[in-house]
Phi, psi and omega in degrees: 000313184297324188279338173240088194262154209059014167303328187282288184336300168297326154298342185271339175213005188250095158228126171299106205299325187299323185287113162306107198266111191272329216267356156311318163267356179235002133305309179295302159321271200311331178320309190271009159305331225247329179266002207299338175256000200264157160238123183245135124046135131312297211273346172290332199264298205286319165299318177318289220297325165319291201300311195303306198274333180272338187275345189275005198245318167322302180255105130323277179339302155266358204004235196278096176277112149291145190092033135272324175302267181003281170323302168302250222297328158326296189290328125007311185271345158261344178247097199286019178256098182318285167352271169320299199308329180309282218285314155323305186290323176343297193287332167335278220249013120242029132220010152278309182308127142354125174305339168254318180340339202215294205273040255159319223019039173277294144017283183298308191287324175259001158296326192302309173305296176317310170300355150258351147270007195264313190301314198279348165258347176271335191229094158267326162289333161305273194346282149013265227284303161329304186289349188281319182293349183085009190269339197326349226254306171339272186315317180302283202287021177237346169283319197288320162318296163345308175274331185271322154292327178085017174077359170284005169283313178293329180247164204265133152334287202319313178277349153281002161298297205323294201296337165281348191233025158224000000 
């Protein structure tokens, strides 16, 4: 951040209007997706969506993933400075994440994959019991959701304190 200053500023507003910003409009979708149990804000909703349209205007390669919202905002609710929150979620999914993870979903698709042989085989009656209902379909997309937020949909504000500032 320090090394590139005006840089966050600048994908937000020197973007060329003739460039069509595709990853904006499936932004717009997901906002009101990302607080549904929270009551947020105007200008809290409007930073989220800053931080979402500056990283897609940034990686070409990945733009917009849904469960980037998800992500951007956890970090947005411990660092209420947009900027900073920007430049965090950056390093999150390009240099903690596996370099594919996101722009590929090859990351995502093979954990997704590991983690259902880890049920049939660690849970073979959960498996089981899901493939006789025919749900089996359930569990993938809920491993995926899972995978793609990074569990931060599944976990409480109060346990991602804990687990960062211990």
């Amino acid at each position: 951040m320090y090394n590139n200053k005006d840089y966050y500023i600048n994908l937000l507003t020197n973007y060329p209007e003739e460039v069509p910003d595709l990853h904006e409009k499936i932004i717009n979708m997901d906002l009101p997706r990302t607080y549904q149990e929270e009551n947020i804000d105007k200008s809290t909703m409007q930073k989220l969506k800053n931080i979402l349209v500056a990283y897609s205007r940034r990686s070409s390669s990945i733009g917009y993933c849904q469960g980037f919202n998800f992500l951007a905002a956890r970090v947005l609710s411990i660092i209420d400075n947009e900027e900073k929150a920007f430049w965090v979620f950056v390093q999150l999914i390009e240099n903690l994440l596996p370099i594919n993870y996101y722009s590929e979903m090859a990351g995502v698709m093979i954990d997704s994959t590991i983690l259902n042989k880890l049920i049939i085989h660690y849970l073979p009656e959960l498996y089981n019991y899901m493939k006789e209902r025919e749900c089996q379909i359930y569990l993938s997309n809920f491993i995926f959701k899972w995978l793609i937020s990074l569990y931060v949909q599944s976990i409480p504000r109060d346990v991602i304190f804990i687990i960062i500032y211990n």
